[in-house]
N, CA and C atoms as an extended XYZ file, in Angstrom:
396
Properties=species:S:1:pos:R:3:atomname:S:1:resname:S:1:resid:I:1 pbc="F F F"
N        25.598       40.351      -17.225 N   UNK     1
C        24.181       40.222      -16.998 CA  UNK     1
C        23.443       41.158      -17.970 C   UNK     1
N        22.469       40.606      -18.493 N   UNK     2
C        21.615       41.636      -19.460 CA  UNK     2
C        20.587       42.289      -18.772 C   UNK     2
N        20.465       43.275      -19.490 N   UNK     3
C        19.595       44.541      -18.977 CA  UNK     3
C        17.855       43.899      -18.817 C   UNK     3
N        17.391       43.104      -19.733 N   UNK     4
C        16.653       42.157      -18.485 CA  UNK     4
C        16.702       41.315      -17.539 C   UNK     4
N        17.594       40.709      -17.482 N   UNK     5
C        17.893       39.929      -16.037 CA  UNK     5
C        17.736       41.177      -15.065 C   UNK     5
N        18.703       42.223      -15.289 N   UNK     6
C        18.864       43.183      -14.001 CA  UNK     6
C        17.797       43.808      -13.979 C   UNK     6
N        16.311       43.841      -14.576 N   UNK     7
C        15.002       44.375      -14.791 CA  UNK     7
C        14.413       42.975      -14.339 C   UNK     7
N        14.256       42.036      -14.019 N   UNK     8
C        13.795       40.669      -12.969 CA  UNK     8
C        14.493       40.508      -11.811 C   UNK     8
N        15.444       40.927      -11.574 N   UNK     9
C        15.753       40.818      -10.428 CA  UNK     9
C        15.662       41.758       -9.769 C   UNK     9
N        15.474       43.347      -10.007 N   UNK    10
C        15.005       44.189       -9.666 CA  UNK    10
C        13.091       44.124       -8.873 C   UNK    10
N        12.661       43.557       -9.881 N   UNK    11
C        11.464       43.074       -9.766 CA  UNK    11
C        10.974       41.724       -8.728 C   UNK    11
N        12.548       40.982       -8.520 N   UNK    12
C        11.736       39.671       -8.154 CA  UNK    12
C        10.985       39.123       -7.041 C   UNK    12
N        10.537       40.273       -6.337 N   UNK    13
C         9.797       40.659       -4.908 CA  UNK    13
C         8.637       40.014       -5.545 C   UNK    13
N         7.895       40.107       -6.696 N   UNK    14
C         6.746       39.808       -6.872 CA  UNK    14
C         6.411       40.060       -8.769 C   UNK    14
N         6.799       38.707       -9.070 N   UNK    15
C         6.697       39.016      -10.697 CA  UNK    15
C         6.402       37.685      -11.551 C   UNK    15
N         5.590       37.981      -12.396 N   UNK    16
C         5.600       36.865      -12.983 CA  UNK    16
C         5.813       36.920      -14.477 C   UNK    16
N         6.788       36.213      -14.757 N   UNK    17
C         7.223       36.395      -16.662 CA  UNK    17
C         6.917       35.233      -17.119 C   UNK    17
N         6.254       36.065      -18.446 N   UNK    18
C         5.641       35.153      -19.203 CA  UNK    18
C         6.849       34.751      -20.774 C   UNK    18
N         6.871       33.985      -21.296 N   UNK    19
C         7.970       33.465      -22.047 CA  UNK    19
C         6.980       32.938      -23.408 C   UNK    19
N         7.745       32.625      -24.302 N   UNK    20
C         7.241       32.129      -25.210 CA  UNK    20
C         6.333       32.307      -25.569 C   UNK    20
N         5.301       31.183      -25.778 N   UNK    21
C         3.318       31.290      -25.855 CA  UNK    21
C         2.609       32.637      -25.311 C   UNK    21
N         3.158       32.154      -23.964 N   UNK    22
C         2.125       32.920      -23.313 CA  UNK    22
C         2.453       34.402      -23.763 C   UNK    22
N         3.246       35.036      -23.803 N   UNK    23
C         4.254       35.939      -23.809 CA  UNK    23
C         3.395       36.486      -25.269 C   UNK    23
N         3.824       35.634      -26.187 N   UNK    24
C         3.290       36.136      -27.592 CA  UNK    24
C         1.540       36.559      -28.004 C   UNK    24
N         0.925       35.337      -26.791 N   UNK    25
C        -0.293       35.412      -26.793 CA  UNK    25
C        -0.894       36.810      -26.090 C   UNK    25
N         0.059       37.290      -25.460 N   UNK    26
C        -0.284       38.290      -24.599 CA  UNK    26
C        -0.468       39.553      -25.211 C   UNK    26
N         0.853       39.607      -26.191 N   UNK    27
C         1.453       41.040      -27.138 CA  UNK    27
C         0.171       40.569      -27.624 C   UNK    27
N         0.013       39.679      -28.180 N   UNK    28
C        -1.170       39.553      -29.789 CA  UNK    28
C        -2.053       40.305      -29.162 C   UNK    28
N        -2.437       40.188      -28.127 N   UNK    29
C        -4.137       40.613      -27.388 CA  UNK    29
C        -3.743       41.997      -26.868 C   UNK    29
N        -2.619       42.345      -26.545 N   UNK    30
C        -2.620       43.747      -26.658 CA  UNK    30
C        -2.368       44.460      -27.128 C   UNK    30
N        -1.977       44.357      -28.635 N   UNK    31
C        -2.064       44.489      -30.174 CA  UNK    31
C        -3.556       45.093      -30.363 C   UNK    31
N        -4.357       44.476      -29.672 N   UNK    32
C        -5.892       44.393      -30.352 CA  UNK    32
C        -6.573       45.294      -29.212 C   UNK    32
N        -5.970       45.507      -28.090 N   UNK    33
C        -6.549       46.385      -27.118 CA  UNK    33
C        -6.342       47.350      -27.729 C   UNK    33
N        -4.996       47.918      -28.148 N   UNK    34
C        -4.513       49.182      -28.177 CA  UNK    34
C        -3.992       49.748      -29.428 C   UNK    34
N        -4.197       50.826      -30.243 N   UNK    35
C        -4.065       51.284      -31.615 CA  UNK    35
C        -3.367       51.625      -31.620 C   UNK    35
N        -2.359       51.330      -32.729 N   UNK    36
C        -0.901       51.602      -32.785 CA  UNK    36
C        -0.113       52.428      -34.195 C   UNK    36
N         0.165       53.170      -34.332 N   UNK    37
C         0.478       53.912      -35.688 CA  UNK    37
C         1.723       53.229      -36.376 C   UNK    37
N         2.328       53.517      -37.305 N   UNK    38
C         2.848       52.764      -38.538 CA  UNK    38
C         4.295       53.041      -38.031 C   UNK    38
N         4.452       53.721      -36.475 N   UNK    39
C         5.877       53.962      -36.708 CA  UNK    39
C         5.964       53.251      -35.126 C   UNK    39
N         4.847       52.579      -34.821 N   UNK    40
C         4.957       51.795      -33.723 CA  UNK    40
C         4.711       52.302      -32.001 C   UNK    40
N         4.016       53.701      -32.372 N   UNK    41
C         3.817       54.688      -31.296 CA  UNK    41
C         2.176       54.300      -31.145 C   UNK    41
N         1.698       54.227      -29.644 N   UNK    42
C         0.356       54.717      -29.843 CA  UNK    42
C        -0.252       55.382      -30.501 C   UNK    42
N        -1.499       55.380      -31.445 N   UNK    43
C        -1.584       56.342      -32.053 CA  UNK    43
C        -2.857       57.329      -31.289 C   UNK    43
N        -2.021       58.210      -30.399 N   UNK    44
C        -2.429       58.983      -29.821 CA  UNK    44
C        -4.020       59.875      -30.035 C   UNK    44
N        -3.968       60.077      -31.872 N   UNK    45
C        -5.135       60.657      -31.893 CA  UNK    45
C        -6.415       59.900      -31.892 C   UNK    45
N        -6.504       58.445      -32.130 N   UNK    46
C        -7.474       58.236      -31.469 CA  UNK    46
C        -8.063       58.307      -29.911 C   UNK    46
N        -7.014       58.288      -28.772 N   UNK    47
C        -7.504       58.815      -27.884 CA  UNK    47
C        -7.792       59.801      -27.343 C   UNK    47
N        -9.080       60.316      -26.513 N   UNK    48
C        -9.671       61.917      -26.976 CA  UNK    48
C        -9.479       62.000      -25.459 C   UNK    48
N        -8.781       60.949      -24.444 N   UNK    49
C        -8.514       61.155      -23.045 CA  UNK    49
C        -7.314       61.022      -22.654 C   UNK    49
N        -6.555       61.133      -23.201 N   UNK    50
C        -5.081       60.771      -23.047 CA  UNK    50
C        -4.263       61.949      -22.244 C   UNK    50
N        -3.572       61.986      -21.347 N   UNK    51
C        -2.543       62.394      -20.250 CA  UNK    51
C        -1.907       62.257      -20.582 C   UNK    51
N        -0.760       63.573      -20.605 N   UNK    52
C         0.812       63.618      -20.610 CA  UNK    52
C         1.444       63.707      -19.007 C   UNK    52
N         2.297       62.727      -18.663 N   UNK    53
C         2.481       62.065      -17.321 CA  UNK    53
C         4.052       63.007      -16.912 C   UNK    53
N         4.215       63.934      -15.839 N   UNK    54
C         4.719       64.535      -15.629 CA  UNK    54
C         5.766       64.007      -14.141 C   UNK    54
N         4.930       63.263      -13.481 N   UNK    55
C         5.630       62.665      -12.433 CA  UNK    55
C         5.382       61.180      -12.082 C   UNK    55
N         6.119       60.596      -11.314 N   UNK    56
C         5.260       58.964      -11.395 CA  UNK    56
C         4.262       58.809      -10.277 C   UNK    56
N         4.122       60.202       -9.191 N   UNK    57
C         3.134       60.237       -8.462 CA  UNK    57
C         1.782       60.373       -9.590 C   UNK    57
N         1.795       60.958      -10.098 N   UNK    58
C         0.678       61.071      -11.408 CA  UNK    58
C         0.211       59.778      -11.602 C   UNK    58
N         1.157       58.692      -11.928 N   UNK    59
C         0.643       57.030      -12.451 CA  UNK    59
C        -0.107       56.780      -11.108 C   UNK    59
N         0.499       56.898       -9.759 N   UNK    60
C         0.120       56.344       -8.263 CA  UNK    60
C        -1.270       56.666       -8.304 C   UNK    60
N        -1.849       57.883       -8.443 N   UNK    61
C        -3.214       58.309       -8.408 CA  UNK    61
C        -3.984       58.004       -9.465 C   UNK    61
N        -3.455       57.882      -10.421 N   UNK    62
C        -4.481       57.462      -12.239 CA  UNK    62
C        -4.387       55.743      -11.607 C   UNK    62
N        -3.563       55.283      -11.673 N   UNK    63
C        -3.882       53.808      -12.058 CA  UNK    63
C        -4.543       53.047      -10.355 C   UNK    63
N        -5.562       52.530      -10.432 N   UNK    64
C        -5.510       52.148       -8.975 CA  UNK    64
C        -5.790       50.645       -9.034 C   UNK    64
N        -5.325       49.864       -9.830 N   UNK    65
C        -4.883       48.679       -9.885 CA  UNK    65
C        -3.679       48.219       -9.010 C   UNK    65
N        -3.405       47.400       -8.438 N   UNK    66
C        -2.178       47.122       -7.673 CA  UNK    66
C        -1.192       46.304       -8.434 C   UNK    66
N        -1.644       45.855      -10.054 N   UNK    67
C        -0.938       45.282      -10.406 CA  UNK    67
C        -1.041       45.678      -12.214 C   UNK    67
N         0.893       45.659      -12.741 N   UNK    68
C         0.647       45.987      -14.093 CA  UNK    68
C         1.057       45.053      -14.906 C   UNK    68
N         0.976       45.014      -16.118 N   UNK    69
C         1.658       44.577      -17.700 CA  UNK    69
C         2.756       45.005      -18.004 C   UNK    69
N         4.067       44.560      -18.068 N   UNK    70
C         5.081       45.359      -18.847 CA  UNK    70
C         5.256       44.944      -20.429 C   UNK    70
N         5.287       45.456      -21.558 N   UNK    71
C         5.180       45.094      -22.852 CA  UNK    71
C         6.398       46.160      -23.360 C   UNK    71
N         7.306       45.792      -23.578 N   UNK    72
C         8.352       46.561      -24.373 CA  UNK    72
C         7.993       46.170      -26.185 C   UNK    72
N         8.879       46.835      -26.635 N   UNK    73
C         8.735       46.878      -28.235 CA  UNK    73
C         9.392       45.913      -29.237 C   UNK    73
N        10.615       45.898      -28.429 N   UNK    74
C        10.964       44.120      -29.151 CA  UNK    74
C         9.791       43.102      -28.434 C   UNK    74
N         9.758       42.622      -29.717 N   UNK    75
C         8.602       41.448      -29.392 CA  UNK    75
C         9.302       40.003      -28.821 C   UNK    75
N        10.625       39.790      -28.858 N   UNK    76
C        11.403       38.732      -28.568 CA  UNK    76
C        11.387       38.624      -26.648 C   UNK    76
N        11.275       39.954      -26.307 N   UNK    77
C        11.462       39.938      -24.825 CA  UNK    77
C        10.033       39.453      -24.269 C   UNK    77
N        10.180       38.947      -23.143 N   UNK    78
C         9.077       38.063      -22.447 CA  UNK    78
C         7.934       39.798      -21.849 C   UNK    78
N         7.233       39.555      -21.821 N   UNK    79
C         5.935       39.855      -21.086 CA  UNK    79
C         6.020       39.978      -19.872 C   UNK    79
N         5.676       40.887      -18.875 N   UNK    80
C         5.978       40.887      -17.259 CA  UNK    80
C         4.968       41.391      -16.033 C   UNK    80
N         4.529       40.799      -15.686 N   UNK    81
C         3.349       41.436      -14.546 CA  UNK    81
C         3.907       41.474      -13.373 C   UNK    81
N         3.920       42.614      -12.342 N   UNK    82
C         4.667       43.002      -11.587 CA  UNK    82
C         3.027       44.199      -10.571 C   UNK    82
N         3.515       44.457       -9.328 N   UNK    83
C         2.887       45.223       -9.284 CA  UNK    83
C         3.362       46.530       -9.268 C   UNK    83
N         2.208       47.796       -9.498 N   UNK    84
C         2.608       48.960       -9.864 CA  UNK    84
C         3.884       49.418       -9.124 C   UNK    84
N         3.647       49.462       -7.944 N   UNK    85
C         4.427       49.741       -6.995 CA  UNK    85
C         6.107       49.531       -7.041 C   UNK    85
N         6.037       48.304       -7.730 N   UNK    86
C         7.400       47.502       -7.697 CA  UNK    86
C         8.135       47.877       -9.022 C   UNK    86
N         7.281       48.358      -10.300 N   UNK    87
C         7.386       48.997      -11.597 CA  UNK    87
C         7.769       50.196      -10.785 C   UNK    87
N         7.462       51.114      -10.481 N   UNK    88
C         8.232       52.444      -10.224 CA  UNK    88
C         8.903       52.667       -9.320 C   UNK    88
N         9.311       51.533       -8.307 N   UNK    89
C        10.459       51.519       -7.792 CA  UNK    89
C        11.629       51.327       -8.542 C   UNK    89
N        11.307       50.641       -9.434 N   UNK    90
C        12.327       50.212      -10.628 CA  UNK    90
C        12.330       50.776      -11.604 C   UNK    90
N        11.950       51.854      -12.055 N   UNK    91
C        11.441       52.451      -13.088 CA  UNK    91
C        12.910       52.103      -14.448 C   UNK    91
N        14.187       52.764      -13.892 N   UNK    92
C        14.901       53.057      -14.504 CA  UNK    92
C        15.598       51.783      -15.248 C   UNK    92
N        15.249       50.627      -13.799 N   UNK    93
C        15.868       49.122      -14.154 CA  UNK    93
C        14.849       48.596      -15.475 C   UNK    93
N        13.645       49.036      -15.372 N   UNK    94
C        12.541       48.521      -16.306 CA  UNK    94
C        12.753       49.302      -17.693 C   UNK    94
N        12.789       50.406      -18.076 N   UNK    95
C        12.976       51.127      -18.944 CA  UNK    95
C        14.245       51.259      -19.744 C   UNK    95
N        15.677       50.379      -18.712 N   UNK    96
C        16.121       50.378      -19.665 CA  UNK    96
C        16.540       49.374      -20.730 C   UNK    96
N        15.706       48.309      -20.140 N   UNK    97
C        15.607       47.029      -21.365 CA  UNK    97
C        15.106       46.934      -22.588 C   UNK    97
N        14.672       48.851      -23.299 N   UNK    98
C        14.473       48.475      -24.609 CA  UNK    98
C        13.481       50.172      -24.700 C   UNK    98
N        13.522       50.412      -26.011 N   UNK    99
C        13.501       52.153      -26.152 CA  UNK    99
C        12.456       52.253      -26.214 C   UNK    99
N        11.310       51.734      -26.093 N   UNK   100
C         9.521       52.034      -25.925 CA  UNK   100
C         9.202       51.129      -24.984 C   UNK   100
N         8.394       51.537      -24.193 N   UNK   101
C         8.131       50.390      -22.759 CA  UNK   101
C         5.978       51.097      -22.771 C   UNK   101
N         5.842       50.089      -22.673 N   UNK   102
C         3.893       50.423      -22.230 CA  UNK   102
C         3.673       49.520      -21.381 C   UNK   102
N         2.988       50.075      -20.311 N   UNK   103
C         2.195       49.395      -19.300 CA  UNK   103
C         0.572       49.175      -19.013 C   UNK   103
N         0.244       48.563      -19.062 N   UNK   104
C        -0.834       48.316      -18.929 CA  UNK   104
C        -1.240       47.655      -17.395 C   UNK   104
N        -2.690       48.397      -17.134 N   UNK   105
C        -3.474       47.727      -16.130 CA  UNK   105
C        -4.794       46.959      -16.623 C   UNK   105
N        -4.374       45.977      -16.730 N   UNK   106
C        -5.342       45.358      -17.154 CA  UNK   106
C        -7.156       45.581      -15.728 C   UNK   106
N        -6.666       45.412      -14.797 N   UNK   107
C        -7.981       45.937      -14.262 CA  UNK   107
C        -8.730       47.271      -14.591 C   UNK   107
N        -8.104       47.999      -14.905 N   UNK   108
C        -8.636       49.383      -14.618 CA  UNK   108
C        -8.339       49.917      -16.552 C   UNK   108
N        -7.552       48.954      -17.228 N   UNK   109
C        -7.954       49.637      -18.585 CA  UNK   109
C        -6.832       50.770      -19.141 C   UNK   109
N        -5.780       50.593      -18.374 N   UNK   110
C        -5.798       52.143      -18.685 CA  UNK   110
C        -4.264       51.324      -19.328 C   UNK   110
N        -3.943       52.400      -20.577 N   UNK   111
C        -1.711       52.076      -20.956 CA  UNK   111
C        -1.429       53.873      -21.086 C   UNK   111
N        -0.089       53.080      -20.659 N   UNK   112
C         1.083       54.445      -20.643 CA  UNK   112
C         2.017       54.277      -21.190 C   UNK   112
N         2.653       54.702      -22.278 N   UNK   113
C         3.409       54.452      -22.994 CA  UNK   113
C         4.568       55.257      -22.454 C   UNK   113
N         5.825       54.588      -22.770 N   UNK   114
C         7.138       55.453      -22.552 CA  UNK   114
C         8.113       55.716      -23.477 C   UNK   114
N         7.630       56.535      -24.081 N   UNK   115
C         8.289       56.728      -25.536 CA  UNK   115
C         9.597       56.724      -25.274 C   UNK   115
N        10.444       56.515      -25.833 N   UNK   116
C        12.094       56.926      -25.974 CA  UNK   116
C        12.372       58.296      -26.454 C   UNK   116
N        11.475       59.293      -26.342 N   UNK   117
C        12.136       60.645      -26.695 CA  UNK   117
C        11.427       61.303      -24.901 C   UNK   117
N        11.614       60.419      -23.971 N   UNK   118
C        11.000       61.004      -22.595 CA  UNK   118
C         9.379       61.852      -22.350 C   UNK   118
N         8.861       60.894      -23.961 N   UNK   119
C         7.758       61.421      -23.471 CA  UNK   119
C         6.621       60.182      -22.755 C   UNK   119
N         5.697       60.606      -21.702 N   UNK   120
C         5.279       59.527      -21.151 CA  UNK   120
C         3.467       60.104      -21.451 C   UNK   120
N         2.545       58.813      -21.943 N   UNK   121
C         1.262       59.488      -21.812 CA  UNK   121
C         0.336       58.166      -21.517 C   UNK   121
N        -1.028       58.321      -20.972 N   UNK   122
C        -1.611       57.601      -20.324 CA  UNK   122
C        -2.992       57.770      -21.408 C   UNK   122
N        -3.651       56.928      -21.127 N   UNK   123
C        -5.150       56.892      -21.325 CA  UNK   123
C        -5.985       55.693      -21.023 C   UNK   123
N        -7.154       56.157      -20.826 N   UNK   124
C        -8.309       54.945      -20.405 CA  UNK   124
C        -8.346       54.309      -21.721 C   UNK   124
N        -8.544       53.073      -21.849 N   UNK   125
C        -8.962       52.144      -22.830 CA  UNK   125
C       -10.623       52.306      -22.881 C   UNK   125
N       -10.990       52.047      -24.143 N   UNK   126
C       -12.501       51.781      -24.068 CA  UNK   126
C       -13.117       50.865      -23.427 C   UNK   126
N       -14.313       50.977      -22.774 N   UNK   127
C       -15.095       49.796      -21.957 CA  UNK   127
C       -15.040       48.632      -22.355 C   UNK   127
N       -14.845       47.636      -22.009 N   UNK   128
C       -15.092       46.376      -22.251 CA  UNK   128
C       -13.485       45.844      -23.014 C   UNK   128
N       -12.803       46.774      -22.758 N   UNK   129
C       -11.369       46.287      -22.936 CA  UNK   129
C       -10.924       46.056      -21.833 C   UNK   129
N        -9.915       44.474      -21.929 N   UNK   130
C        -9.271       44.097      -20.735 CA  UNK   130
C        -8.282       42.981      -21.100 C   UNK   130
N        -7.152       42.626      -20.311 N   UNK   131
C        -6.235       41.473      -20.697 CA  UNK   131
C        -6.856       40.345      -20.344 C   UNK   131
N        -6.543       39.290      -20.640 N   UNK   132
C        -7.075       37.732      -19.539 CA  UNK   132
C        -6.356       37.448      -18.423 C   UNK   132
């Protein structure tokens, strides 16, 4: 079984994966939400609000959306909306399908990136940013 299957079935309480189109259409648009530096990291210094995330009670209180985006860094893997809740129950099943993982709430604006050197950081998106 591959390390996404066992990251959907972990999840499959409440998830919906997006494949193909939709999937690609999704990265594209959050490509355009979110600024990205040349080595494929957020590029942090444009955000002047950004959080370094120390526990995942930290995400529970920042994000108050009930539901997230999963976007890993290979672009081949599908797209995943899940709710928060069910993402950090799974944290470890989700993270380990690929060495940069960002989440997004599309209600509330906000991504957290999960770098592969264990660093985790958050920030509000600018107003009038949002997924479809």
């Amino acid at each position: 079984m591959s390390l996404l299957q066992e990251c959907i079935d972990a999840l499959d309480s409440d998830i919906e994966v997006f494949i193909d189109k939709e999937s690609e259409e999704l990265f594209e648009e959050f490509e355009k939400l979110v600024k990205f530096n040349q080595y494929g990291r957020i590029d942090w210094e444009q955000y002047s609000d950004k959080v370094s995330i120390v526990s995942d009670e930290q995400l529970n209180n920042l994000f108050e959306s009930e539901y997230c985006y999963i976007f890993w860094n290979e672009m081949s893997l599908p797209v995943i909306k899940t709710k928060l809740e069910l993402f950090l129950k799974n944290l470890d099943d989700v993270l380990a399908v690929s060495f940069d993982t960002w989440i997004l709430s599309g209600s509330k604006n906000i991504v957290v990136e999960y770098f592969h050197d264990d660093k985790i950081t958050l920030t509000p998106l600018p107003d009038g940013a949002s997924m479809s």
